[in-house]
mmCIF file of the N, C-alpha and C atoms, coordinates in Angstrom:
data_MODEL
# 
_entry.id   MODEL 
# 
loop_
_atom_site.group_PDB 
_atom_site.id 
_atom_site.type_symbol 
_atom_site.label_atom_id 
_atom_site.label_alt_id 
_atom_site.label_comp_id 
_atom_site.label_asym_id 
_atom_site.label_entity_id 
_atom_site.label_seq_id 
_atom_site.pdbx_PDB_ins_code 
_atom_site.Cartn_x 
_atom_site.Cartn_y 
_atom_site.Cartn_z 
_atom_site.occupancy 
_atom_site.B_iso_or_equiv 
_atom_site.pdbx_formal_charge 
_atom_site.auth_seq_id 
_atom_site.auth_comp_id 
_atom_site.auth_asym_id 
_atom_site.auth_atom_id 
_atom_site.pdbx_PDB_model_num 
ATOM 1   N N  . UNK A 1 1  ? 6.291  28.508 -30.027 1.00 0.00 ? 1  UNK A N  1 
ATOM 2   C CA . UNK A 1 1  ? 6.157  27.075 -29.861 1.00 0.00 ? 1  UNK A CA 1 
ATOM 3   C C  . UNK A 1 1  ? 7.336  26.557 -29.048 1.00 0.00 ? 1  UNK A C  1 
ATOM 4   N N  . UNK A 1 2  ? 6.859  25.892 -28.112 1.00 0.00 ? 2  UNK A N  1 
ATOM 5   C CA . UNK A 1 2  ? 8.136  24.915 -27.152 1.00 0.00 ? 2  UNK A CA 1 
ATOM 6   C C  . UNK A 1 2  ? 8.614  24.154 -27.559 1.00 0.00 ? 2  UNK A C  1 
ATOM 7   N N  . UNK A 1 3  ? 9.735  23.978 -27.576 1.00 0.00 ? 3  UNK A N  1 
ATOM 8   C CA . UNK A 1 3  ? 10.621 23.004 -28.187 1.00 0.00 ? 3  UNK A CA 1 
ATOM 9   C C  . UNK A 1 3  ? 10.845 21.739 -26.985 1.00 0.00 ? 3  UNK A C  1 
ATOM 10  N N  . UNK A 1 4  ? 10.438 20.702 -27.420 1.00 0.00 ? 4  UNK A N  1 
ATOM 11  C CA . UNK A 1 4  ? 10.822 19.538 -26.534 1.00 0.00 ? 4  UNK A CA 1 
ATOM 12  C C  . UNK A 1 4  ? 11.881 19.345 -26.075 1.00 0.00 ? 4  UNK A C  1 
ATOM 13  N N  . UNK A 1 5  ? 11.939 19.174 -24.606 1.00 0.00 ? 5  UNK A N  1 
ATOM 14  C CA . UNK A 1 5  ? 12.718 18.675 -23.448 1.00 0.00 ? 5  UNK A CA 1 
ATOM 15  C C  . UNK A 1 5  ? 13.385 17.469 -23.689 1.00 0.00 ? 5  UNK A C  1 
ATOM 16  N N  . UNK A 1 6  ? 14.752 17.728 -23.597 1.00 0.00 ? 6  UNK A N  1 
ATOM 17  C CA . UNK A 1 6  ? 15.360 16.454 -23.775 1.00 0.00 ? 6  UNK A CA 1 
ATOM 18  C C  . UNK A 1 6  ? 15.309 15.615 -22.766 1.00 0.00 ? 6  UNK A C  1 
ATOM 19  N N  . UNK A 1 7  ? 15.149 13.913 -22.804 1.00 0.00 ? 7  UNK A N  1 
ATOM 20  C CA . UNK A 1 7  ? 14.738 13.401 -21.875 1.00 0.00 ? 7  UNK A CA 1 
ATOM 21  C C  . UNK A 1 7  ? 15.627 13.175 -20.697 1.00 0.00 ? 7  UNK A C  1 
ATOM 22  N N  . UNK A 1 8  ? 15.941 13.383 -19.461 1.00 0.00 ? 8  UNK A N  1 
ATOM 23  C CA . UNK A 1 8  ? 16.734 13.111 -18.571 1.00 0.00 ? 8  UNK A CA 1 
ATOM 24  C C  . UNK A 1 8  ? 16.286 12.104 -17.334 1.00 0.00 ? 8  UNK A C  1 
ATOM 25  N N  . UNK A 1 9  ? 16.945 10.896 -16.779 1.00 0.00 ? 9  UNK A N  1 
ATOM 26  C CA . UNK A 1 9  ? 16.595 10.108 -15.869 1.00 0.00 ? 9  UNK A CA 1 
ATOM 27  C C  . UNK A 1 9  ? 17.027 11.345 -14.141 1.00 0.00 ? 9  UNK A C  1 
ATOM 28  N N  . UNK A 1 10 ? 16.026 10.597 -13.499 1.00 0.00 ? 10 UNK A N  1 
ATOM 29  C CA . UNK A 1 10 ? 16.059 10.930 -12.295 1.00 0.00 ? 10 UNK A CA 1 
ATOM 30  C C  . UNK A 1 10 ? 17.688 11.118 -11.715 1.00 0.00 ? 10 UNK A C  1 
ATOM 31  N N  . UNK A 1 11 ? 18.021 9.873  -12.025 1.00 0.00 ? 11 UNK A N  1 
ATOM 32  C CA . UNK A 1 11 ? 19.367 9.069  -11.497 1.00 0.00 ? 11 UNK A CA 1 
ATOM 33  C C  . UNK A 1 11 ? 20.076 10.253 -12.262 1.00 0.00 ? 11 UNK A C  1 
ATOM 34  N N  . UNK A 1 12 ? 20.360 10.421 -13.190 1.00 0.00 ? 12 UNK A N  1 
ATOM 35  C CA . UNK A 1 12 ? 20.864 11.377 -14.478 1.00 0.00 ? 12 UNK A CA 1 
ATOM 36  C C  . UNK A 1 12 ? 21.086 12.730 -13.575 1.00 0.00 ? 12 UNK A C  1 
ATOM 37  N N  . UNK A 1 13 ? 19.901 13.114 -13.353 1.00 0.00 ? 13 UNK A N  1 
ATOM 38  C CA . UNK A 1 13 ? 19.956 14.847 -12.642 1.00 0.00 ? 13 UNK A CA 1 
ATOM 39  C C  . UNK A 1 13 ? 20.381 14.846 -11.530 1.00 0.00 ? 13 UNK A C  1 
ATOM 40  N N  . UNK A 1 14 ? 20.235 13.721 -10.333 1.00 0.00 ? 14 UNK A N  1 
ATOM 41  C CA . UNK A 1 14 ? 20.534 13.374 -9.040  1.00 0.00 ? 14 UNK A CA 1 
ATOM 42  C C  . UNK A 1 14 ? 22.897 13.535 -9.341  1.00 0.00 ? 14 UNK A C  1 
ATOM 43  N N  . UNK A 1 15 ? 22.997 12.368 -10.085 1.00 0.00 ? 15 UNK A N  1 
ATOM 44  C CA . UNK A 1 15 ? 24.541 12.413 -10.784 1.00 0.00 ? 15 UNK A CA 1 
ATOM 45  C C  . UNK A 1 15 ? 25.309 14.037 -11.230 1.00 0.00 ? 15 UNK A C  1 
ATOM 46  N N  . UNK A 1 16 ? 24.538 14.480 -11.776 1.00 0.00 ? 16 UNK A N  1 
ATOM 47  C CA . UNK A 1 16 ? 24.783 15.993 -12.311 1.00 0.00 ? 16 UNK A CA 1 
ATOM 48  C C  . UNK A 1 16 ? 25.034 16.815 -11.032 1.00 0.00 ? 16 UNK A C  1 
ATOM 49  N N  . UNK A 1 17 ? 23.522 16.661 -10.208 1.00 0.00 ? 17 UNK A N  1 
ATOM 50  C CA . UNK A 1 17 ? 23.706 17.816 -9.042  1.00 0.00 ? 17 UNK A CA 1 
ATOM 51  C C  . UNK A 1 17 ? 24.537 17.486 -8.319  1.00 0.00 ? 17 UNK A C  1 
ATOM 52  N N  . UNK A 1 18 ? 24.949 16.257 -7.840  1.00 0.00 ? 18 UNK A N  1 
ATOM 53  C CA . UNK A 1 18 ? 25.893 15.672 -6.913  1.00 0.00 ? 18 UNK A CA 1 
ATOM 54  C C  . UNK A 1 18 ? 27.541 16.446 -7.392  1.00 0.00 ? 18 UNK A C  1 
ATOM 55  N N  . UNK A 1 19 ? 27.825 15.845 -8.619  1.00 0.00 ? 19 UNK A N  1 
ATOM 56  C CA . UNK A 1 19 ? 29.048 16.112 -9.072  1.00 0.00 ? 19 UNK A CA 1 
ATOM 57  C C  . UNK A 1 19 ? 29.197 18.237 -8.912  1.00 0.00 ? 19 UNK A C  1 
ATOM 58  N N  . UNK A 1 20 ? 28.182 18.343 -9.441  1.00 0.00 ? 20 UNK A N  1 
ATOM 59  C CA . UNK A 1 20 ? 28.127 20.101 -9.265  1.00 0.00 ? 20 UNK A CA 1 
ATOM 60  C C  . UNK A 1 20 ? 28.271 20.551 -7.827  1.00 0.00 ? 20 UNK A C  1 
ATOM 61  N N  . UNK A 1 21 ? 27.881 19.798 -7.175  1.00 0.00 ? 21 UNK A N  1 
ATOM 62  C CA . UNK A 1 21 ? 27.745 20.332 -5.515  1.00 0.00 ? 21 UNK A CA 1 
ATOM 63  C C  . UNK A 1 21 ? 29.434 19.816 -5.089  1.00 0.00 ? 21 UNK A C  1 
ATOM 64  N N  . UNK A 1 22 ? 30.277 19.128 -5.248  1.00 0.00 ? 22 UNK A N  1 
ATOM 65  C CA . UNK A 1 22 ? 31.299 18.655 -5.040  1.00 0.00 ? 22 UNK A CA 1 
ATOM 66  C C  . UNK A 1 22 ? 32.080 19.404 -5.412  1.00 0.00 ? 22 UNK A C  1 
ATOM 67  N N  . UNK A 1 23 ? 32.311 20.045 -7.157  1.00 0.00 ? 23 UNK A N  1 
ATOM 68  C CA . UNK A 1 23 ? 33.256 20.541 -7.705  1.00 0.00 ? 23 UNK A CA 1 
ATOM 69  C C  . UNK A 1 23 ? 32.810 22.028 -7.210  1.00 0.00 ? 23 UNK A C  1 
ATOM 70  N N  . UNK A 1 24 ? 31.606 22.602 -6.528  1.00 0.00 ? 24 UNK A N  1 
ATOM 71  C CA . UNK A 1 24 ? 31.857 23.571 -5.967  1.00 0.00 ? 24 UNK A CA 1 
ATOM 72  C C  . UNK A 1 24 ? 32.344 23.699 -4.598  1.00 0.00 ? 24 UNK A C  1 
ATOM 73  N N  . UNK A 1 25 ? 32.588 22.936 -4.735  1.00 0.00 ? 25 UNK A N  1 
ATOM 74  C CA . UNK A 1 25 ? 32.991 22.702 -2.370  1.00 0.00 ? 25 UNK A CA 1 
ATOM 75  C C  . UNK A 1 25 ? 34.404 22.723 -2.768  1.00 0.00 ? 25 UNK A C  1 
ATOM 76  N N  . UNK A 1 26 ? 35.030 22.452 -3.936  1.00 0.00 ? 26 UNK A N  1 
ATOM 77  C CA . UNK A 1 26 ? 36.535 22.314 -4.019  1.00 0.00 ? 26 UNK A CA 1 
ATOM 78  C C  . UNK A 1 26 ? 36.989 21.441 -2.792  1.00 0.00 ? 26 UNK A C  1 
ATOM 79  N N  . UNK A 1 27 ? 38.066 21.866 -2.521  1.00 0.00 ? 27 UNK A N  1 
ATOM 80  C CA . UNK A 1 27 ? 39.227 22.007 -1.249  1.00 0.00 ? 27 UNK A CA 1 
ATOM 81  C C  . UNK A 1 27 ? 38.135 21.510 -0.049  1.00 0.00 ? 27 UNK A C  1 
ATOM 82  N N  . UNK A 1 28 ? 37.011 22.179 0.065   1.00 0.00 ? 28 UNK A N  1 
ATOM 83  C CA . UNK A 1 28 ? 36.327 21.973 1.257   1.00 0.00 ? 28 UNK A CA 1 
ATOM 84  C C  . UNK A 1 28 ? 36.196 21.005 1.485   1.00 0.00 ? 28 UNK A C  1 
ATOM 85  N N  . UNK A 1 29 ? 36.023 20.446 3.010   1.00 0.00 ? 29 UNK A N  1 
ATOM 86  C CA . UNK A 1 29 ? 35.388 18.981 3.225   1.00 0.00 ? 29 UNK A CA 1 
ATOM 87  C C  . UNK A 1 29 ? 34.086 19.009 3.210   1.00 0.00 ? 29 UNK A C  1 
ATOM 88  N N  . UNK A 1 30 ? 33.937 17.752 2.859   1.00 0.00 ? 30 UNK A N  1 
ATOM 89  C CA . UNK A 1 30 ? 32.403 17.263 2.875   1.00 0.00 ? 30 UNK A CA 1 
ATOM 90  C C  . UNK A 1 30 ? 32.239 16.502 3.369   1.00 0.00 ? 30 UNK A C  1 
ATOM 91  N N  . UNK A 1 31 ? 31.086 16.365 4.233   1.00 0.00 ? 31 UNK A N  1 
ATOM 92  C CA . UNK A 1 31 ? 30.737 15.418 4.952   1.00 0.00 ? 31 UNK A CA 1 
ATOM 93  C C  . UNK A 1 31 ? 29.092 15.598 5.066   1.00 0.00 ? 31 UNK A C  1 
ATOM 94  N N  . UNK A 1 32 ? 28.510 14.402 5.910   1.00 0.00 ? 32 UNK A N  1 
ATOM 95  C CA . UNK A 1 32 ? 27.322 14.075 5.385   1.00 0.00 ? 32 UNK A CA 1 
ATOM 96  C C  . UNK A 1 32 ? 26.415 14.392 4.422   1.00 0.00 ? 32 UNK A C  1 
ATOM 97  N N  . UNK A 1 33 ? 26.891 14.220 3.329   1.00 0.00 ? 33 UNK A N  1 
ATOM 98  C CA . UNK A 1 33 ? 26.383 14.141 2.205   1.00 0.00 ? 33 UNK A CA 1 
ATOM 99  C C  . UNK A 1 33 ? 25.096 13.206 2.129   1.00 0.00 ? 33 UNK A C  1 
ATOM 100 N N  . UNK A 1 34 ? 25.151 12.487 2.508   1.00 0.00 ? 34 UNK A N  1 
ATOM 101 C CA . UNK A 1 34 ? 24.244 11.260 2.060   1.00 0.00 ? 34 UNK A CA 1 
ATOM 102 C C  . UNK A 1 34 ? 22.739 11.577 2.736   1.00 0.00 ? 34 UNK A C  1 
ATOM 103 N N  . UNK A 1 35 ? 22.885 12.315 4.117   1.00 0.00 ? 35 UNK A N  1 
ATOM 104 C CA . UNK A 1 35 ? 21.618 13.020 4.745   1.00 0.00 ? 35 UNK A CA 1 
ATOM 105 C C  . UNK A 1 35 ? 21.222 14.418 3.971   1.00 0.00 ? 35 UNK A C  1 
ATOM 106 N N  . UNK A 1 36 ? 22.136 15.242 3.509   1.00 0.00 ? 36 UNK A N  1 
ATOM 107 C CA . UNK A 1 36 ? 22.028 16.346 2.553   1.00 0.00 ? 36 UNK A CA 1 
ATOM 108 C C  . UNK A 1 36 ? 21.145 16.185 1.591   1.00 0.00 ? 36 UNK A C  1 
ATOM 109 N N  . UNK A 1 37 ? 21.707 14.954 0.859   1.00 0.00 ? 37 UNK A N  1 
ATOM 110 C CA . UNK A 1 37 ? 20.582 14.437 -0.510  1.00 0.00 ? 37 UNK A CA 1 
ATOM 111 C C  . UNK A 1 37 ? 19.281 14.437 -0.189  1.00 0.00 ? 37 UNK A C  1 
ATOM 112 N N  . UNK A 1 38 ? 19.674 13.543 0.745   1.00 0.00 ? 38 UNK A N  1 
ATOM 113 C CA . UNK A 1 38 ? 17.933 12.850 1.081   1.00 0.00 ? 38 UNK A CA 1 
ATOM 114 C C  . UNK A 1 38 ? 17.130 13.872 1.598   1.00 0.00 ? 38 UNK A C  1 
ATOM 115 N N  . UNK A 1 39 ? 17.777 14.957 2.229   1.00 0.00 ? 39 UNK A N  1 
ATOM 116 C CA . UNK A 1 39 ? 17.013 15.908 3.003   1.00 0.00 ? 39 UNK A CA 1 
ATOM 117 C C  . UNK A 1 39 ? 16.275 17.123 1.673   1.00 0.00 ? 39 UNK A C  1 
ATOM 118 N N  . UNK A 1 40 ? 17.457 17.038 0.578   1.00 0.00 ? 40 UNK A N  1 
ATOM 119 C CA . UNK A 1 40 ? 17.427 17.775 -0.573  1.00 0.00 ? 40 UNK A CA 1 
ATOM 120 C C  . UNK A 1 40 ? 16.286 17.363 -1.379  1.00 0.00 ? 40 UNK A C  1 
ATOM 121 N N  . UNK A 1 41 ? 15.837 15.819 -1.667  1.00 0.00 ? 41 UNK A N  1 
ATOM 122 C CA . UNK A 1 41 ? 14.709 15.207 -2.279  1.00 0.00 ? 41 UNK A CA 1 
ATOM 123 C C  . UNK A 1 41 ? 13.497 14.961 -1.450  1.00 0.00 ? 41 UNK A C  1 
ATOM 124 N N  . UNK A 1 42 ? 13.533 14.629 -0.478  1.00 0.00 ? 42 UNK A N  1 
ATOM 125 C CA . UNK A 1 42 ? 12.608 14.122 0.228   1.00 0.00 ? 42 UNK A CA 1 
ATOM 126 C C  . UNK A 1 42 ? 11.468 15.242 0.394   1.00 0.00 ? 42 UNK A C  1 
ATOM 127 N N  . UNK A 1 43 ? 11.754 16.713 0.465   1.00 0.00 ? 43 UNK A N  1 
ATOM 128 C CA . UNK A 1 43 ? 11.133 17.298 0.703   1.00 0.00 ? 43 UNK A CA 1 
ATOM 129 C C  . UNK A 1 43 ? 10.243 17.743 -0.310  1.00 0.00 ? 43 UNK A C  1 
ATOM 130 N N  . UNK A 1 44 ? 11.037 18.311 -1.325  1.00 0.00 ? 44 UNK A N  1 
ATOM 131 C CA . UNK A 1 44 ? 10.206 18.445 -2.372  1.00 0.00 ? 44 UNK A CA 1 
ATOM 132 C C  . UNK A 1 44 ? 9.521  17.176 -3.104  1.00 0.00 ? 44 UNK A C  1 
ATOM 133 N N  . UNK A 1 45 ? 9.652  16.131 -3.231  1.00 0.00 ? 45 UNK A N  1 
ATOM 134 C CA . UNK A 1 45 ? 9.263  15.114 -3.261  1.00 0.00 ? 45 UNK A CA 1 
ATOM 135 C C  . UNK A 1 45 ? 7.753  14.776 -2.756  1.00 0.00 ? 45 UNK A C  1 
ATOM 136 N N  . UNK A 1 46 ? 7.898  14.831 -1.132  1.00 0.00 ? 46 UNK A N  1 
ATOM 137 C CA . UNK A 1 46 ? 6.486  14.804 -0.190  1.00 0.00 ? 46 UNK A CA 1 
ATOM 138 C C  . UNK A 1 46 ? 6.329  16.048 -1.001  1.00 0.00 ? 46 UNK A C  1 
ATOM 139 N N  . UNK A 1 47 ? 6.430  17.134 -0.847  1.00 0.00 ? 47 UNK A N  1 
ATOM 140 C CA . UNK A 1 47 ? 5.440  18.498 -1.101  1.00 0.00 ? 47 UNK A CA 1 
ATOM 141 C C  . UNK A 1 47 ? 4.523  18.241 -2.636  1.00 0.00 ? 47 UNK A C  1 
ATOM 142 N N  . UNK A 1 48 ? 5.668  17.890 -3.337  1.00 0.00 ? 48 UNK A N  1 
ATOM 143 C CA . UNK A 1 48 ? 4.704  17.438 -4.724  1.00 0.00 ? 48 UNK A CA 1 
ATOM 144 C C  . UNK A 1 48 ? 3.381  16.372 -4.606  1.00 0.00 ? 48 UNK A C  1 
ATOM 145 N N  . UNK A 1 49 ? 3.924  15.563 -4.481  1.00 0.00 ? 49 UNK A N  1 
ATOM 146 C CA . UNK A 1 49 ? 2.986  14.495 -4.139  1.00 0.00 ? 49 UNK A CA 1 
ATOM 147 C C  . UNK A 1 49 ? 1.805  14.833 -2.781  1.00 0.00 ? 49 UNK A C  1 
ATOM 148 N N  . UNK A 1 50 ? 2.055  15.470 -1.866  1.00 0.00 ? 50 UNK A N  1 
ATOM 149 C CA . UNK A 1 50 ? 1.240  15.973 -1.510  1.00 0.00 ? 50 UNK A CA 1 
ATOM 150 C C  . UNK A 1 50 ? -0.102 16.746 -2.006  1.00 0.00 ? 50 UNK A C  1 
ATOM 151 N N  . UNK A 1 51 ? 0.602  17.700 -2.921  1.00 0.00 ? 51 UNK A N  1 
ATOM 152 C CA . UNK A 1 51 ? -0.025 18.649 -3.703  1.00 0.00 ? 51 UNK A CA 1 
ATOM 153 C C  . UNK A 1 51 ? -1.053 17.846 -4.664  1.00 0.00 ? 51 UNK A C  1 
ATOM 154 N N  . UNK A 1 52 ? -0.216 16.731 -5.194  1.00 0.00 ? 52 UNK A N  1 
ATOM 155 C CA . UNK A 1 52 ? -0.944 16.102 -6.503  1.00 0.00 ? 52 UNK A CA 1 
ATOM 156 C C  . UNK A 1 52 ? -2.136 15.447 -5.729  1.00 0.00 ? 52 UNK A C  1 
ATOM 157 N N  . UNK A 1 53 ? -2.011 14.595 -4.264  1.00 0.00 ? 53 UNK A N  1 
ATOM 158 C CA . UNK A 1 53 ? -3.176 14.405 -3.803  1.00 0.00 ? 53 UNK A CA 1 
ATOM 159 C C  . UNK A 1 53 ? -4.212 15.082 -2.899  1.00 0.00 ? 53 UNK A C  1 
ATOM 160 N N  . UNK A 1 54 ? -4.174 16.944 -3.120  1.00 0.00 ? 54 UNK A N  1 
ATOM 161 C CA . UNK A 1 54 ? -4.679 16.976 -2.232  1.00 0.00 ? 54 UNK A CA 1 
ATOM 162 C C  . UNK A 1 54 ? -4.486 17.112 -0.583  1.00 0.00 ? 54 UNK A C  1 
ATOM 163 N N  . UNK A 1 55 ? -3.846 16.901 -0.532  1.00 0.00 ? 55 UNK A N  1 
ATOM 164 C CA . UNK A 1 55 ? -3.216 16.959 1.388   1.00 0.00 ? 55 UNK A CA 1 
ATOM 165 C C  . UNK A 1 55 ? -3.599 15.460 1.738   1.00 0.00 ? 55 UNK A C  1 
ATOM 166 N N  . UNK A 1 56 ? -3.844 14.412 0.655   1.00 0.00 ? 56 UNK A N  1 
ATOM 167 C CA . UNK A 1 56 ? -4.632 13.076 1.541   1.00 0.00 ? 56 UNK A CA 1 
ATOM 168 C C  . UNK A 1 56 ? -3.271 12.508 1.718   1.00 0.00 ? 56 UNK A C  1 
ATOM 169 N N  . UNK A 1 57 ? -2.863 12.338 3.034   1.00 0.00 ? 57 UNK A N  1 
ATOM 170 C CA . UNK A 1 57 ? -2.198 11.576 3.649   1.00 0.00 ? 57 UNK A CA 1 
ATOM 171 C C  . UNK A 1 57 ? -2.089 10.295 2.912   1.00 0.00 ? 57 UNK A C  1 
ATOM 172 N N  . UNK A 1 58 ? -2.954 9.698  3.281   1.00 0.00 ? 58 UNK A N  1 
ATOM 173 C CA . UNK A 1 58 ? -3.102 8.204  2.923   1.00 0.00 ? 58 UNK A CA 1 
ATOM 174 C C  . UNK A 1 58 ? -2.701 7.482  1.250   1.00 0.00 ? 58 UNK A C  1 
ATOM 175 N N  . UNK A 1 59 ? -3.131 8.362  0.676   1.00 0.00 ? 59 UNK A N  1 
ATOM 176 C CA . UNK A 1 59 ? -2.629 8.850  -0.915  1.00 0.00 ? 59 UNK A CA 1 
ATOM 177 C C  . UNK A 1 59 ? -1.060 8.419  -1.196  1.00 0.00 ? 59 UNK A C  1 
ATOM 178 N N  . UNK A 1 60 ? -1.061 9.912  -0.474  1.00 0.00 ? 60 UNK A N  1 
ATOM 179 C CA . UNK A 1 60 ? 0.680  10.379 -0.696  1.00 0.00 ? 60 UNK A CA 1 
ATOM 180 C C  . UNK A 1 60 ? 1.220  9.161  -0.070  1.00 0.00 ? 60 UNK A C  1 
ATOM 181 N N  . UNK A 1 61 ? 1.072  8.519  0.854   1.00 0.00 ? 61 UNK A N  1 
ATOM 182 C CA . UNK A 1 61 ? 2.095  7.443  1.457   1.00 0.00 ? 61 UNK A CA 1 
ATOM 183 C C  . UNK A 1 61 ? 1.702  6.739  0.730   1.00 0.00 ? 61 UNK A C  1 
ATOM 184 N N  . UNK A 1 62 ? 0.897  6.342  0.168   1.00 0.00 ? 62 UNK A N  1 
ATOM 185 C CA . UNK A 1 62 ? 0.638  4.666  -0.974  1.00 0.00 ? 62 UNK A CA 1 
ATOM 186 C C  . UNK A 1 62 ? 1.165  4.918  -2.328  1.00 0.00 ? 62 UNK A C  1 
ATOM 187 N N  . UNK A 1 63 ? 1.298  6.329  -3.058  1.00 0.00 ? 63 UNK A N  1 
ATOM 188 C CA . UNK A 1 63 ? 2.227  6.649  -4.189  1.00 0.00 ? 63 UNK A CA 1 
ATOM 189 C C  . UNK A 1 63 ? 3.411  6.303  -3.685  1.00 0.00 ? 63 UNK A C  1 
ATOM 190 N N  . UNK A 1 64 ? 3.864  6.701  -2.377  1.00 0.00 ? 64 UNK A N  1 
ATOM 191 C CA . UNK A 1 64 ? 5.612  6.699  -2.104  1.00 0.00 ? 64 UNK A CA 1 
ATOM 192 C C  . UNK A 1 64 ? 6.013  5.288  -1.780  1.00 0.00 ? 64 UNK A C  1 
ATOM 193 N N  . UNK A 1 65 ? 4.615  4.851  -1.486  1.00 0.00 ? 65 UNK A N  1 
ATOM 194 C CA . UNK A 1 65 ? 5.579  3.395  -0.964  1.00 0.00 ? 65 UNK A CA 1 
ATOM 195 C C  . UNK A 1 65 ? 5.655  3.744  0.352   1.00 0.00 ? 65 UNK A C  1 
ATOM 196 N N  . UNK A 1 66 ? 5.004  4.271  1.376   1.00 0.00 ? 66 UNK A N  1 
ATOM 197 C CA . UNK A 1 66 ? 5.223  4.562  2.864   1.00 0.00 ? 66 UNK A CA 1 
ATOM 198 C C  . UNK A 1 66 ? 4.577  4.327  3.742   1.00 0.00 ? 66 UNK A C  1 
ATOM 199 N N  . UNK A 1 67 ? 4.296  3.633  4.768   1.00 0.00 ? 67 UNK A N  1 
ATOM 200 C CA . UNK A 1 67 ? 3.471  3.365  5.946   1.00 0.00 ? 67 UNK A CA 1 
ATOM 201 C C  . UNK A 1 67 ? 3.363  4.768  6.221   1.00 0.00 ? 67 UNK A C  1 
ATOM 202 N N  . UNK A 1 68 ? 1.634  5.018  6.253   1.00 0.00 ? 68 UNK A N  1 
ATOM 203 C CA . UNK A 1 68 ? 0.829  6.347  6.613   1.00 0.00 ? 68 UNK A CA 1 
ATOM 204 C C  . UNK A 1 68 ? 1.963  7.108  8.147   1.00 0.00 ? 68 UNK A C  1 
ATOM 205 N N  . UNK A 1 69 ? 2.218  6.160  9.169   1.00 0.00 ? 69 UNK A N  1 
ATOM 206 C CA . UNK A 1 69 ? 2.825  6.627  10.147  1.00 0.00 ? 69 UNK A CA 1 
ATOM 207 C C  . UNK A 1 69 ? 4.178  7.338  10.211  1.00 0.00 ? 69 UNK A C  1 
ATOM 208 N N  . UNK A 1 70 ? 4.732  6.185  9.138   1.00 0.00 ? 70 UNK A N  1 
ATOM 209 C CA . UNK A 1 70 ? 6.357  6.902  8.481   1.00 0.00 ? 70 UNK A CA 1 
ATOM 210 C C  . UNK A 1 70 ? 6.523  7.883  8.141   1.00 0.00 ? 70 UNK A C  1 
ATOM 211 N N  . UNK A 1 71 ? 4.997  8.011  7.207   1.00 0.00 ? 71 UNK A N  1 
ATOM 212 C CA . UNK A 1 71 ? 5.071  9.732  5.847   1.00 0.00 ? 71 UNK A CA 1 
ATOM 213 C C  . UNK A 1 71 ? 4.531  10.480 7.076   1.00 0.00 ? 71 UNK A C  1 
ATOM 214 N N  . UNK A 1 72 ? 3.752  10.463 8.082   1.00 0.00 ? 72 UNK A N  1 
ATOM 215 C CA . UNK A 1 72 ? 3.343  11.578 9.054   1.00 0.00 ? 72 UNK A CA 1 
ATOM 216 C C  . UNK A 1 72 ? 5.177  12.097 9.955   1.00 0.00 ? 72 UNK A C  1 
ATOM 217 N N  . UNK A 1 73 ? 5.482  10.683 9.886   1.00 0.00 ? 73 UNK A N  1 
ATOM 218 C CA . UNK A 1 73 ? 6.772  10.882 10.638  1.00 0.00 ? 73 UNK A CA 1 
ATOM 219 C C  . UNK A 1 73 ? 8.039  11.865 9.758   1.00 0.00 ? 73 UNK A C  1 
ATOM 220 N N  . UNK A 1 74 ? 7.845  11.446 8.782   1.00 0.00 ? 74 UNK A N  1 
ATOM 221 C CA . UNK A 1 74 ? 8.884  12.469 8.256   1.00 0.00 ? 74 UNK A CA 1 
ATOM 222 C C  . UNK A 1 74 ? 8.238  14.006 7.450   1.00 0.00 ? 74 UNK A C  1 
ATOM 223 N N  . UNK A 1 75 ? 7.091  13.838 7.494   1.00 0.00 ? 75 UNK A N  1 
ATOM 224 C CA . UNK A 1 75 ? 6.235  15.194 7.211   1.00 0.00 ? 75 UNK A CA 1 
ATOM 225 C C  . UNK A 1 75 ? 6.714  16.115 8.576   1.00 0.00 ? 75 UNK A C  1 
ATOM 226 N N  . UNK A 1 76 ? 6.704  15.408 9.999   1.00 0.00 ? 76 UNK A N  1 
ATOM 227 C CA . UNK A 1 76 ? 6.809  16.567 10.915  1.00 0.00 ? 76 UNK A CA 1 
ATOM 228 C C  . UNK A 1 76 ? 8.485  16.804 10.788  1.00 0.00 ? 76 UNK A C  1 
ATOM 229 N N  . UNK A 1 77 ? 9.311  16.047 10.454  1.00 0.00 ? 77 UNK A N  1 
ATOM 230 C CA . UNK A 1 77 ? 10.798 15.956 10.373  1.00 0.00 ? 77 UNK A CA 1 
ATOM 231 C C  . UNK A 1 77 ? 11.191 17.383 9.771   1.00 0.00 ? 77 UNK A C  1 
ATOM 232 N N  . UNK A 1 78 ? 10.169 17.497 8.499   1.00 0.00 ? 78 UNK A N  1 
ATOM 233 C CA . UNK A 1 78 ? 10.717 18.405 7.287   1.00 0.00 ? 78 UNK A CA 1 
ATOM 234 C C  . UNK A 1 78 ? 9.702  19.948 7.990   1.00 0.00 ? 78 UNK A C  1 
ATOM 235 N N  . UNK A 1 79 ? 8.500  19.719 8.864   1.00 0.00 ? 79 UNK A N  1 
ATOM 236 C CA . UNK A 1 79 ? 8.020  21.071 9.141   1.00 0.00 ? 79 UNK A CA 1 
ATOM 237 C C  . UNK A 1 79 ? 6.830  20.887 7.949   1.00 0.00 ? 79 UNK A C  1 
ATOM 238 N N  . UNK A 1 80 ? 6.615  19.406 7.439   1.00 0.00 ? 80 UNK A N  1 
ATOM 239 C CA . UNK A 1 80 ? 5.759  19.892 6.385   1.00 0.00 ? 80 UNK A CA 1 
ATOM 240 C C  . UNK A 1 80 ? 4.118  19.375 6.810   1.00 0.00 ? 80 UNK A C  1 
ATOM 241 N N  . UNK A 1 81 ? 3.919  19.672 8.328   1.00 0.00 ? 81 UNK A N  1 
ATOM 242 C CA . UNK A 1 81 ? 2.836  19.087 8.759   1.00 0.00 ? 81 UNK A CA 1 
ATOM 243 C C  . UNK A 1 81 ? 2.488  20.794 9.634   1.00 0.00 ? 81 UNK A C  1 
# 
């Protein structure tokens, strides 16, 4: 029997991975981080939601909140077209 998942916010795991990705860079610099993330979510993000509708375009951009042209636009960005 599975034992229930403790509940964690988006924001929550996003905070965690951030701080983990930092304290492993040490010493290193970091820089653009902020395109890293987005490049880090966005993808799997579209791919899910993709999946959940099916490949319908039109779908997936009205779950995300995206003008159909935008989500085609960053579908070819990621290679996921």
């Amino acid at each position: 029997m599975r034992e229930p998942r403790a509940e964690k916010s988006l924001a929550g795991s996003v905070e965690d991975a951030v701080k983990e990705y930092l304290d492993t860079m040490g010493d290193q610099q970091v820089t653009d981080l902020y395109e890293l993330v987005l490049t880090e979510v966005e993808v799997p993000l579209m791919s899910c939601v993709l999946q959940f509708t099916n490949n319908n375009q039109s779908q997936t951009a009205s779950i995300l909140g995206l003008n159909r042209g935008t989500l085609r636009k960053k579908l070819r960005k990621y290679g996921l077209l």
